[in-house]
C-alpha positions as a Markdown table, in Angstrom:
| # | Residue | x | y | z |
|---|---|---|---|---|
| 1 | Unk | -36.2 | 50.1 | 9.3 |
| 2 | Unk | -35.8 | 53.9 | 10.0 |
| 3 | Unk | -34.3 | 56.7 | 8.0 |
| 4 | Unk | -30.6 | 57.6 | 9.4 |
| 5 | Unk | -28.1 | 60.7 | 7.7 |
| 6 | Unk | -24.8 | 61.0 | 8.1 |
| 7 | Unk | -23.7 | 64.1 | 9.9 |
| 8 | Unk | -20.7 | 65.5 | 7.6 |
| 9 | Unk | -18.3 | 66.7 | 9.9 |
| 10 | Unk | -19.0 | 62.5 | 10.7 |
| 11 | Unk | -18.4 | 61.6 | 7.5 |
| 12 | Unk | -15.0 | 63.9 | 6.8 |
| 13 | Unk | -13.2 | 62.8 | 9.8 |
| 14 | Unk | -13.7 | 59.0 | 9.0 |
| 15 | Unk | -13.5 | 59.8 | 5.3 |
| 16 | Unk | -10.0 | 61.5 | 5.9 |
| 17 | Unk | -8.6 | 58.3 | 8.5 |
| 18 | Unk | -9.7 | 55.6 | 6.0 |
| 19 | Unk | -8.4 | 57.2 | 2.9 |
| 20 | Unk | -5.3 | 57.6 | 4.7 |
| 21 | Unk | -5.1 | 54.1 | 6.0 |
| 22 | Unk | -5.8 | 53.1 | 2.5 |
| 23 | Unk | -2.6 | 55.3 | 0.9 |
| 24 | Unk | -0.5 | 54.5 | 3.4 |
| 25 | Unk | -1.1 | 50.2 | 2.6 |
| 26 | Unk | -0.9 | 51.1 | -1.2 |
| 27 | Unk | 2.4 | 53.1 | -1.0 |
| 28 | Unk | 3.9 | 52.1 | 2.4 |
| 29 | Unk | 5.4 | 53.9 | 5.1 |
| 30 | Unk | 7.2 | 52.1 | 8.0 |
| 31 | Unk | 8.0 | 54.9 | 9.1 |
| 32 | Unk | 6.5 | 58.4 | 9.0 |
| 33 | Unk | 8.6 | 60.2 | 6.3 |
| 34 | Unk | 8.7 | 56.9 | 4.2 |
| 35 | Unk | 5.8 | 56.4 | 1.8 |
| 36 | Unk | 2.5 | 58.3 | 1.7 |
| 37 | Unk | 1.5 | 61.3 | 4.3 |
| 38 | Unk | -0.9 | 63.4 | 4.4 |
| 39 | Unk | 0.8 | 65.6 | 6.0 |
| 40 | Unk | -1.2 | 66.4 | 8.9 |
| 41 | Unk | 0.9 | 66.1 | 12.2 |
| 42 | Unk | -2.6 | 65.7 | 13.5 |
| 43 | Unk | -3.3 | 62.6 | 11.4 |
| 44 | Unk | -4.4 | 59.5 | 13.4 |
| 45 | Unk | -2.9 | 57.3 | 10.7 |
| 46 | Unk | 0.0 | 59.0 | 9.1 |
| 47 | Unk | 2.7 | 59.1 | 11.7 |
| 48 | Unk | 2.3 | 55.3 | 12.6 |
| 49 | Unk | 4.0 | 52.7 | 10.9 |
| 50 | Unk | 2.1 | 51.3 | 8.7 |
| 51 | Unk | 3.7 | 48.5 | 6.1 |
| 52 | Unk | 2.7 | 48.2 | 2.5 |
| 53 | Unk | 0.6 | 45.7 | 1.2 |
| 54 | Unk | 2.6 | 44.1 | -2.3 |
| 55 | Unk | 0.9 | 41.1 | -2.8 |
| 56 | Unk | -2.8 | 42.9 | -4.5 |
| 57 | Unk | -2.4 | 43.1 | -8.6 |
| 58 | Unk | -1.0 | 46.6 | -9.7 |
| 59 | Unk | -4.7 | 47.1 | -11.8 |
| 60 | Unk | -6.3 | 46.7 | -8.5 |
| 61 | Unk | -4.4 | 49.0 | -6.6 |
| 62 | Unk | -4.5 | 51.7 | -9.6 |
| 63 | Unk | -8.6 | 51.4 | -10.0 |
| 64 | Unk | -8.9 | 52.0 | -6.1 |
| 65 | Unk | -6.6 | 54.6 | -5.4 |
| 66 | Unk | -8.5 | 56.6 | -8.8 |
| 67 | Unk | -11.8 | 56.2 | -6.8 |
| 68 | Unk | -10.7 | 56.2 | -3.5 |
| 69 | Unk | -12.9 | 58.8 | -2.4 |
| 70 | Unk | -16.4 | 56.7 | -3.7 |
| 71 | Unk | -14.7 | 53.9 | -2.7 |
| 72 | Unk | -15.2 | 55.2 | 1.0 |
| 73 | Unk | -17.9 | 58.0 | 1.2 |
| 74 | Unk | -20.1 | 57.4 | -2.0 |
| 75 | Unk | -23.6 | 56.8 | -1.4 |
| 76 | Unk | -25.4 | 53.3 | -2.3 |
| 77 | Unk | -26.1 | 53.7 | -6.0 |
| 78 | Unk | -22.3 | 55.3 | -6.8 |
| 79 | Unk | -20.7 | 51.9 | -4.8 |
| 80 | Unk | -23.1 | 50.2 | -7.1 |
| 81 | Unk | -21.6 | 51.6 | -9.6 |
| 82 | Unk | -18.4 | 51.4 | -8.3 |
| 83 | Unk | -18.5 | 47.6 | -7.6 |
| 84 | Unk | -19.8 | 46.9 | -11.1 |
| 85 | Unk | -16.8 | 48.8 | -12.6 |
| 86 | Unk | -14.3 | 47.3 | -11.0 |
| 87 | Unk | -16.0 | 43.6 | -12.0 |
| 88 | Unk | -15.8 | 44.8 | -15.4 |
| 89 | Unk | -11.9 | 44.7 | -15.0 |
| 90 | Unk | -11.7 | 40.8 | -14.8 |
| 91 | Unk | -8.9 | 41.1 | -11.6 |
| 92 | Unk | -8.8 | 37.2 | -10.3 |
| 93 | Unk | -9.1 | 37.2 | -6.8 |
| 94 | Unk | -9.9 | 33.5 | -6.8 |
| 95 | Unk | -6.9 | 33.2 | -4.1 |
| 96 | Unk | -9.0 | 35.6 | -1.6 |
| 97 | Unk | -5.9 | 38.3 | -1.8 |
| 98 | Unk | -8.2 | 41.6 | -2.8 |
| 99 | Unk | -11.1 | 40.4 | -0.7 |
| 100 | Unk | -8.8 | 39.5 | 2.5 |
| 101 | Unk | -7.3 | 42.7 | 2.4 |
| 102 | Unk | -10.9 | 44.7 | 2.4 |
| 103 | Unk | -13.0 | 42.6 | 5.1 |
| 104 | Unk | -10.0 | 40.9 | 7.3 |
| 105 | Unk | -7.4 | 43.5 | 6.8 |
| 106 | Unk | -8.9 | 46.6 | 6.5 |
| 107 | Unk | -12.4 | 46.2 | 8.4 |
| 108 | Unk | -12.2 | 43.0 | 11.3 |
| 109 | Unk | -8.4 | 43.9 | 12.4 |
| 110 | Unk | -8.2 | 47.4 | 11.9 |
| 111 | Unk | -11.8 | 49.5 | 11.7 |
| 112 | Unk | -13.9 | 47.4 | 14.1 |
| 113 | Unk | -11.2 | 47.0 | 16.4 |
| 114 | Unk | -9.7 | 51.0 | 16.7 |
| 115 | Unk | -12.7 | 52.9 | 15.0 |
| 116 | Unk | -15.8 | 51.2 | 15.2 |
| 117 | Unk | -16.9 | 52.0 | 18.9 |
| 118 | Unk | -15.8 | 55.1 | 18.0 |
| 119 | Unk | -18.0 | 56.0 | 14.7 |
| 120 | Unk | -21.1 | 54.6 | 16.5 |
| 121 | Unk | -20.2 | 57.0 | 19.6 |
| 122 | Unk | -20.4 | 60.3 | 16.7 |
| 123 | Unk | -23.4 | 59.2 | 15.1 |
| 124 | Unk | -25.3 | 59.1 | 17.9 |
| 125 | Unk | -27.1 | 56.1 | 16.8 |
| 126 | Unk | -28.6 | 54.4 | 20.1 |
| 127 | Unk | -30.9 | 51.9 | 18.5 |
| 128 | Unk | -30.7 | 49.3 | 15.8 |
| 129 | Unk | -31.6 | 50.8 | 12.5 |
| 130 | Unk | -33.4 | 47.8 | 11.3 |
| 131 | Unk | -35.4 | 47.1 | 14.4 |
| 132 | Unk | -35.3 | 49.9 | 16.4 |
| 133 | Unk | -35.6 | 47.6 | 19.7 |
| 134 | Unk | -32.7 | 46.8 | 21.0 |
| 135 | Unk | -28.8 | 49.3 | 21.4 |
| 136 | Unk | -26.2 | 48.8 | 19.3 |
| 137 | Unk | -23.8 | 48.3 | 21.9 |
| 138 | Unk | -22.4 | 44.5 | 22.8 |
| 139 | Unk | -20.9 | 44.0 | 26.0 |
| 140 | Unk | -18.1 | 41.2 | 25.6 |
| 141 | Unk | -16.5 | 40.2 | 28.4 |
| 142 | Unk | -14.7 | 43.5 | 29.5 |
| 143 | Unk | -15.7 | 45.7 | 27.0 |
| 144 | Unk | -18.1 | 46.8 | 24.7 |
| 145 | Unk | -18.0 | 46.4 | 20.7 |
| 146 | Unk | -19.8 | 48.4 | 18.3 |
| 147 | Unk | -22.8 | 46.8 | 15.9 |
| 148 | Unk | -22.3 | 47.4 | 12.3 |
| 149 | Unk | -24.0 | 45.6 | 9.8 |
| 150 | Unk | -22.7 | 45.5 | 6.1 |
| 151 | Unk | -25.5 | 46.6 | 4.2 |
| 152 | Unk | -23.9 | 45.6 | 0.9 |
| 153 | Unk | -22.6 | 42.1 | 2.2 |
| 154 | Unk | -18.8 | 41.7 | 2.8 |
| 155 | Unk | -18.8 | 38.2 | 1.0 |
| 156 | Unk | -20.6 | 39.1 | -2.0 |
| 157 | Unk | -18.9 | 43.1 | -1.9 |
| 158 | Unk | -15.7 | 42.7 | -0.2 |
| 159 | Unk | -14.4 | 46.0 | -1.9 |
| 160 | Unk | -16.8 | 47.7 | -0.1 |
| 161 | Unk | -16.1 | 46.8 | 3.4 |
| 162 | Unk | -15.0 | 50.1 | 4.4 |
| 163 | Unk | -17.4 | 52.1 | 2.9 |
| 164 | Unk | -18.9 | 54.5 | 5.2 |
| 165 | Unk | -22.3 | 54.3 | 3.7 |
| 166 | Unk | -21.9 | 50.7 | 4.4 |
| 167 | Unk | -22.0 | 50.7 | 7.5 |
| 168 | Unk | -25.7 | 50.3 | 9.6 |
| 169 | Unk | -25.9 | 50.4 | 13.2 |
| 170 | Unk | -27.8 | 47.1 | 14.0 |
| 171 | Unk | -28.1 | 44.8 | 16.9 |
| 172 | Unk | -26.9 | 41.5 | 17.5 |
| 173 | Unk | -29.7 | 40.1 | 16.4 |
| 174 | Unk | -30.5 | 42.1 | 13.2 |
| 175 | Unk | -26.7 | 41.4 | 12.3 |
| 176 | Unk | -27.2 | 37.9 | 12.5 |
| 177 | Unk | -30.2 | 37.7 | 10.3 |
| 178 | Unk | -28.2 | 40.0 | 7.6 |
| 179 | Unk | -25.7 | 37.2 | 7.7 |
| 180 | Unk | -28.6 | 34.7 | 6.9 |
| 181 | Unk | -29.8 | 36.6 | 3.6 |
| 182 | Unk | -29.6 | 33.9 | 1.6 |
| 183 | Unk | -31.9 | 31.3 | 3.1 |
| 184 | Unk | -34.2 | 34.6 | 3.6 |
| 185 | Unk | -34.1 | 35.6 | -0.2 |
| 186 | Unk | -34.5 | 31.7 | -1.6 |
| 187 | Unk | -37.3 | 32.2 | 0.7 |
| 188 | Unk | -38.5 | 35.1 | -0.3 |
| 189 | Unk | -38.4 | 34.1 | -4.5 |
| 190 | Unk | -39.5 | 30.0 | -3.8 |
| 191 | Unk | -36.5 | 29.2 | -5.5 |
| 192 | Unk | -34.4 | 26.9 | -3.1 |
| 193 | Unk | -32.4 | 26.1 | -5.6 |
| 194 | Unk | -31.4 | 29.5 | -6.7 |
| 195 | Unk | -27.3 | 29.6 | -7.7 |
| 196 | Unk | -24.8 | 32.0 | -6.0 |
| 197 | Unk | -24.2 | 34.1 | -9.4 |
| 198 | Unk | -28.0 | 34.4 | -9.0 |
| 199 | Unk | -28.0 | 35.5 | -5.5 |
| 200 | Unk | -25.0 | 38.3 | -6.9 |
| 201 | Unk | -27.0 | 39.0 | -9.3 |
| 202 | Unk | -29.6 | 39.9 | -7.0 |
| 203 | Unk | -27.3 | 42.1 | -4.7 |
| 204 | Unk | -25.9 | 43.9 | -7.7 |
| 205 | Unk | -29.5 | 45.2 | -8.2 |
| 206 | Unk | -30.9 | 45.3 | -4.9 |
| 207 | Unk | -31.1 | 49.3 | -4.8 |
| 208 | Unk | -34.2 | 48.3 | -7.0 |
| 209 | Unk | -35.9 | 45.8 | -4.7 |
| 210 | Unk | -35.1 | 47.0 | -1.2 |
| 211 | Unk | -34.9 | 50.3 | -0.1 |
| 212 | Unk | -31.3 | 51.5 | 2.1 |
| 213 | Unk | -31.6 | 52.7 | 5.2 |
| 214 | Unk | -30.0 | 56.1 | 3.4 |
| 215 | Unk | -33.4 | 56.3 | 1.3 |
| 216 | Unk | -35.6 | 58.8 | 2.9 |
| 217 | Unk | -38.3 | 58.8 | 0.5 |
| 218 | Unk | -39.5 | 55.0 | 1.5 |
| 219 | Unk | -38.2 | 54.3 | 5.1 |
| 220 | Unk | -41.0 | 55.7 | 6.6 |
| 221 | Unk | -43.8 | 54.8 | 4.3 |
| 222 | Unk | -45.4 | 52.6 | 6.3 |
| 223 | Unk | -46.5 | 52.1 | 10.0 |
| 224 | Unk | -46.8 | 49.8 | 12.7 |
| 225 | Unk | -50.6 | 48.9 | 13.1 |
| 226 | Unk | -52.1 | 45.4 | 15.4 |
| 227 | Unk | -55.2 | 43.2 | 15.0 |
| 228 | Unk | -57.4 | 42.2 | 17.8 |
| 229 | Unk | -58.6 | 38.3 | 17.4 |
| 230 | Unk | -61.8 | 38.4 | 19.9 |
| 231 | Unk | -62.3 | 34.5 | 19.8 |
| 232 | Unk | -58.7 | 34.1 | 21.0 |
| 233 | Unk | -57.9 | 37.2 | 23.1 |
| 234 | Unk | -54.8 | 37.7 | 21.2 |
| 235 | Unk | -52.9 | 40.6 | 19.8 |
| 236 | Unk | -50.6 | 40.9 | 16.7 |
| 237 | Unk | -48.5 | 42.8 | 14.6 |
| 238 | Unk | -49.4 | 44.2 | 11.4 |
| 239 | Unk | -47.9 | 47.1 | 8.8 |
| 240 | Unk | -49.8 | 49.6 | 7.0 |
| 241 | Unk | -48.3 | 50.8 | 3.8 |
| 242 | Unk | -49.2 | 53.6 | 1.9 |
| 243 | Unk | -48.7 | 54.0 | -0.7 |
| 244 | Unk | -48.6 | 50.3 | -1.6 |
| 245 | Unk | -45.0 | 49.6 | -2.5 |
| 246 | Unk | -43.4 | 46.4 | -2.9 |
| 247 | Unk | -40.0 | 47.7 | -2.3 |
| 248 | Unk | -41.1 | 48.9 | 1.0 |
| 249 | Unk | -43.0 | 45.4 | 1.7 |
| 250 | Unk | -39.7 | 43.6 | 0.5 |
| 251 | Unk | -37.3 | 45.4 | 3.0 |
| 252 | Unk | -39.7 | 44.5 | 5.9 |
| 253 | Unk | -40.0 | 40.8 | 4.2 |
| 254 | Unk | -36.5 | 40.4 | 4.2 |
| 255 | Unk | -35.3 | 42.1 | 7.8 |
| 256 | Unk | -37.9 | 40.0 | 8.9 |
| 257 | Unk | -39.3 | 43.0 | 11.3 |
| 258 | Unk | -42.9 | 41.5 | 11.2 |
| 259 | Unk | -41.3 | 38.7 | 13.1 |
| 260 | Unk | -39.7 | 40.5 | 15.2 |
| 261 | Unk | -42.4 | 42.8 | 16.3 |
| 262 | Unk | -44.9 | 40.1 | 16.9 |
| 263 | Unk | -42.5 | 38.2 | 19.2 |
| 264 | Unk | -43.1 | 40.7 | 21.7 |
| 265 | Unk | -46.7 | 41.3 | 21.2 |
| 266 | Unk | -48.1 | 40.2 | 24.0 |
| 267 | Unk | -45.7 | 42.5 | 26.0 |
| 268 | Unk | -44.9 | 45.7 | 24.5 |
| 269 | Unk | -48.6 | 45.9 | 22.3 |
| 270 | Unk | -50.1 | 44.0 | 25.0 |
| 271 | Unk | -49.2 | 46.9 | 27.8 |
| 272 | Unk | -50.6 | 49.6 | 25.2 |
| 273 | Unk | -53.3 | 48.4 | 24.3 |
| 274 | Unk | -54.0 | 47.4 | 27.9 |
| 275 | Unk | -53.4 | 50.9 | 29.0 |
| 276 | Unk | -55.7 | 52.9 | 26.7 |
| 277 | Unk | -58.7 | 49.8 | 27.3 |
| 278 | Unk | -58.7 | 50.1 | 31.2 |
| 279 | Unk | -57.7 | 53.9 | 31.4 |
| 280 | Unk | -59.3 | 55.2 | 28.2 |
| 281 | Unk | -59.8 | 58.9 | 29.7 |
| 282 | Unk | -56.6 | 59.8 | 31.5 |
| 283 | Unk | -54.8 | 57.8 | 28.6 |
| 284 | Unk | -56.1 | 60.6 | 26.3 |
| 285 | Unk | -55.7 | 63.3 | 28.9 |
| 286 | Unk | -52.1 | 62.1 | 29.3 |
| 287 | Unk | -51.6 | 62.6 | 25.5 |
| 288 | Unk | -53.6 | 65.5 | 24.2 |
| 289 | Unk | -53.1 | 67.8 | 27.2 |
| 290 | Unk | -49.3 | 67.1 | 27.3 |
| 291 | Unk | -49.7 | 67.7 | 31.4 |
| 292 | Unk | -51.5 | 71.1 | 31.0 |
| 293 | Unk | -48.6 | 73.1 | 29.4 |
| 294 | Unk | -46.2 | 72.0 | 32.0 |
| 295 | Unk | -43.6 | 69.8 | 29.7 |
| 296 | Unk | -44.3 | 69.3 | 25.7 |
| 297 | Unk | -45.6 | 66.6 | 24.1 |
| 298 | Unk | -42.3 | 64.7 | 23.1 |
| 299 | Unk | -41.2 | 65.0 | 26.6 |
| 300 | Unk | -44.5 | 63.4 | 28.2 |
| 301 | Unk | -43.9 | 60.8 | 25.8 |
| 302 | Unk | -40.1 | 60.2 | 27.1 |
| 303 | Unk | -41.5 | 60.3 | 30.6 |
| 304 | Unk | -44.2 | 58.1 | 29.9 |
| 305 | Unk | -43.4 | 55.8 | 27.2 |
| 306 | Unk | -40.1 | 55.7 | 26.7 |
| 307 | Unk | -39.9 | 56.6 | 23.7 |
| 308 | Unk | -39.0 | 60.0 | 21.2 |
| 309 | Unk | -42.3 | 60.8 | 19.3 |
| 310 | Unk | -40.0 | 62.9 | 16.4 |
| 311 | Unk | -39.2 | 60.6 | 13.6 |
| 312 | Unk | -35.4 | 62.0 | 12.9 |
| 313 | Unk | -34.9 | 61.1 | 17.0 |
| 314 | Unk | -36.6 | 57.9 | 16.7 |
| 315 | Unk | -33.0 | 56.1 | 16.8 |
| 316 | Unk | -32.2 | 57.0 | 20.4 |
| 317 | Unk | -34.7 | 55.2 | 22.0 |
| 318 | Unk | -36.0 | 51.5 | 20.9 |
| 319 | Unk | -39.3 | 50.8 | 19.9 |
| 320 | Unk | -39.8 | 54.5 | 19.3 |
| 321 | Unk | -41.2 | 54.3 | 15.7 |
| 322 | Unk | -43.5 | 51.4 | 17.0 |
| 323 | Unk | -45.0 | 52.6 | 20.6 |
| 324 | Unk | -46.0 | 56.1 | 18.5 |
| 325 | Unk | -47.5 | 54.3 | 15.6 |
| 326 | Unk | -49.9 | 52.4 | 18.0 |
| 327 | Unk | -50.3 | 55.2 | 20.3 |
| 328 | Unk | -51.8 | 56.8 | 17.1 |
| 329 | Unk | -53.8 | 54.3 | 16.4 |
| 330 | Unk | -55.4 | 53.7 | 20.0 |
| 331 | Unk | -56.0 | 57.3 | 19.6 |
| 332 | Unk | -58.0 | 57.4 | 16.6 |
| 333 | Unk | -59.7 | 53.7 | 17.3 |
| 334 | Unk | -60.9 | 53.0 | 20.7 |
C-alpha cells in the first residue's frame, strides 16, 4: 500500500458538491428557490431539482447536518469518532432506511455514477493504491468507471459512504478482496467462528491494527525484497520491514499484497533479476550514470523500467514502488 494526500483545492470542490447534495435531501428543493441553496449560481447541485428525503428519523437528520462537514472531509480517526457517536444515539435502522440512503442513494446512484470518474480524473491517481499494479480505470462496455474502494466498509459504516477520505483508488481486483475482509480477518485471528459484532468491533478499532492509506508515517516502512531458491531455480516475493511493526505486517497480511506480488514473480522479478545477472555492467552503467548527464535519473528509469523512482509519484505508474525496491537491492547484492 502507498501513501496518497488529498490535494485541497480536490478536497473543497467535492467537499462543497456533497455537502450540498446532502442539504438539499435533508431540506428539499424541487425546484431551485424551494428548500436549501447555497447560493452559488455556479453550484453543480443547487439549481437542479432535487426531492427531499422524509422517511430518515428527525435525530438522524439533526446529528448529520451538525457534522456535516466531518461527516464528508474528516480524516480517518475524526469518522471514527464520528461513527462511534452517532452509535451512541441508539437510531434503529433495522429497516435499512439510514443505511440505503448513504451507500444506495447517496454513493451507487448518485456519486459513482456523476462524480466518481470525475474525482479519480483530479487526483491524479493512475495506479491502485493497495497494489500499485494495475489502473484504476474499468472499461464496461462503452465506458469507463472509476475504482473506489471503501476503506471503512459501506456495510459495517454506511454513514460513511460519502466520505471523501473514504474513498481509495483501487483496482478491480484489490476492490474485490476489500469486499472479502471477513473470511481474510477470521483468517487472519484463527477464529472462524468469530461473530459479526466481533468483526464491528474490530472495524471500530482498526485505525489501531492497520495503517490507512492517509498514514504517512507507516505506508512506506517497508520494501519489496525476493529470495533466490538455488535447488529449484525459483524466485519469490518477500517484504522487509523496518522497523518491525505489526501494524505495517497486518495491512500487507490483510490486502494480501504478498500474494499478489508473488503471482507474478516469475515475470516482473523474473525480468529483473534476469537483466542485472546477464548484463551486470551496463545494468549498473544504465543506473548510476543516468546516460552520461543526458536525461536524470527518474527519467532513465521511466524510459527504461517503466516506472517513477520518487515515492510521492509512485501512483502513476504500476509496480513503481516494487521494480525500485528490487532495483535497489540488485544494486547493492549482485
Amino acid at each position: 500500500m502507498i501513501y496518497i494526500d488529498f490535494d485541497k483545492n480536490i478536497l473543497d470542490k467535492y467537499h462543497k458538491i456533497i455537502k450540498c447534495w446532502f442539504l438539499r435531501k435533508f431540506a428539499g428543493g424541487k425546484t431551485y428557490k424551494n428548500g436549501y441553496n447555497c447560493g452559488n449560481d455556479k453550484c453543480e447541485i443547487c439549481p437542479k431539482s432535487i426531492h427531499k428525503v422524509s422517511n430518515i428519523p428527525e435525530a438522524a437528520v439533526d446529528f448529520f447536518k451538525n457534522n456535516i462537514d466531518t461527516l464528508i472531509i474528516g480524516n480517518p480517526s475524526e469518522l471514527t469518532k464520528l461513527y462511534k457517536e452517532y452509535i451512541k444515539l441508539g437510531i434503529d435502522d433495522s429497516d435499512g432506511i439510514i443505511s440505503d440512503f448513504f451507500v444506495i442513494t447517496g454513493y451507487t446512484n448518485w456519486f459513482q455514477d456523476e462524480f466518481a470518474k470525475d474525482f479519480l480524473s483530479d487526483l491524479n491517481i493512475n495506479t491502485c493504491i493497495y497494489c500499485n499494479r494495475n489502473y484504476t480505470l474499468d472499461i464496461l462496455y462503452s465506458h469507463t468507471r472509476a475504482e473506489l474502494d471503501h476503506w471503512f466498509p459501506k456495510d459495517k459504516f454506511p454513514i460513511l459512504a460519502l466520505s471523501l477520505y473514504n474513498f481509495i483508488p483501487s483496482c478491480h481486483s484489490c476492490n474485490h478482496i476489500k469486499g472479502n475482509g471477513d473470511k481474510t480477518l477470521k483468517k487472519m485471528l484463527k477464529n472462524e467462528n468469530l461473530s459479526k459484532k466481533q468483526i464491528q468491533q474490530w472495524w471500530e478499532n482498526v485505525l489501531e491494527t492497520m495503517n490507512h492509506p492517509h498514514d504517512k508515517n507507516e505506508n512506506e516502512n517497508f520494501t519489496f525484497s525476493y529470495e533466490f531458491d538455488e535447488s529449484l531455480n525459483s524466485l519469490s516475493v518477500k517484504f522487509r520491514i523496518n522497523p518491525i511493526s505489526k501494524k505495517v505486517s497486518t495491512t500487507l497480511e490483510f490486502n494480501k499484497v504478498l500474494e499478489i506480488y508473488n503471482s507474478h514473480a516469475n515475470f516482473e522479478l523474473k525480468d529483473l533479476y534476469d537483466l542485472r545477472k546477464k548484463y551486470s555492467d551496463t545494468f549498473l552503467n544504465i543506473i548510476e550514470s543516468n546516460f552520461d548527464g543526458i536525461m536524470k535519473k527518474e527519467e532513465a528509469y521511466r524510459m527504461i523500467f517503466g516506472i517513477e523512482i520518487k515515492e510521492e509519484d509512485y501512483h502513476k505508474r504500476p509496480f513503481s514502488k516494487f521494480k525500485h525496491d528490487i532495483i535497489e537491492e540488485l544494486k547493492r547484492t549482485c
